[in-house]
N, C-alpha and C positions, 0 to 999 in steps of 0.2 A: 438437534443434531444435524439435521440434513440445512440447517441454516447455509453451512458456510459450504456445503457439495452445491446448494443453489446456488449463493453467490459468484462461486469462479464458474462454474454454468454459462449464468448470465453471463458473467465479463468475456466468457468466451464466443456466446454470441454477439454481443454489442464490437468485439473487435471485427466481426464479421468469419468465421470460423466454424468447422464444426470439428466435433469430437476427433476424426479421423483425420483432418487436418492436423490439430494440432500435436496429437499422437506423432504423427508422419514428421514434423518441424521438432518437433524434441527428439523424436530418435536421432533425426541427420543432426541436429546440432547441438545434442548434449550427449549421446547415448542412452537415451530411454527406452522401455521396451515399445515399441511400435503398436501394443494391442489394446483397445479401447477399452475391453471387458478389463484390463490390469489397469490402466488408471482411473475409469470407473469407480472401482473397487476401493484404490485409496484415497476419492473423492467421499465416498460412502463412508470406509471405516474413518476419515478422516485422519490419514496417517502419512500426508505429505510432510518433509521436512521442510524448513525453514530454506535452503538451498535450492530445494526443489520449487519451491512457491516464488523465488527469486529467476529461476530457469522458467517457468510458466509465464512469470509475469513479460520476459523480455521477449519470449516467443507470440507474446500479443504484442507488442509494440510498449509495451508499461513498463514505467519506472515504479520501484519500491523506496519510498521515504517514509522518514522516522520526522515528524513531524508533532512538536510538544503540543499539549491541551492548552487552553487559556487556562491562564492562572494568574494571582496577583500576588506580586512578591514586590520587596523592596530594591530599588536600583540604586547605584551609587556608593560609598565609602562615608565612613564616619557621619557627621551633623550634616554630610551633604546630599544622604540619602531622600529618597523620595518616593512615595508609596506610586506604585503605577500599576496597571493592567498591562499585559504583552501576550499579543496573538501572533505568533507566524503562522503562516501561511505559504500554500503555493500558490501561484498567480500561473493561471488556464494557458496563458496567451505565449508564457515566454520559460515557464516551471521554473524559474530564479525564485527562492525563497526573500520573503519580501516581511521584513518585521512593523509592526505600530506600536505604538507608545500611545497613550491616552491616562492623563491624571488622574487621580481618581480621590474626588474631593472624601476627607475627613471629617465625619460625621460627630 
């Protein structure tokens, strides 16, 4: 349970941040309440909403993406289908979603 109250933790200090900071950046720019003990709390019960975790993330400097799993599916239409692998990804350097293709021989 307290997995994911560590996690935005950490990202809070990896952004360089503390609690009181970013308390202080969500109130002024989202209307949040200002009090550490209140977002604490819905870090603890784990009771951020999905909007909410979108306002936190941009008050780090973070982008939120929906970003598919590897999977292997068929690409193409009719007989001209062809089994492949497809990973997207985001690329560190420039965050453009950047897709591969890689065949994937038929056993």
């Amino acid at each position: 349970m307290n997995n994911t109250r560590n996690e935005i933790k950490a990202q809070i200090i990896r952004a360089g941040f503390t609690m009181q900071e970013v308390c202080d950046r969500l109130h002024d720019d989202y209307g949040w309440s200002d009090s550490v003990s209140n977002f604490s709390n819905k870090l603890r019960r784990e009771s951020l909403r999905f909007r909410e975790i979108v306002e936190l993330a941009d008050v780090l400097g973070y982008d939120i993406e929906w970003v598919p799993k590897e999977t292997n599916r068929f690409l193409g239409r009719g007989g001209a289908a062809e089994r492949t692998r497809v990973r997207v990804y985001a690329d560190a350097s420039d965050t453009k979603l950047a897709t591969t293709r890689q065949k994937r021989r038929d056993r």
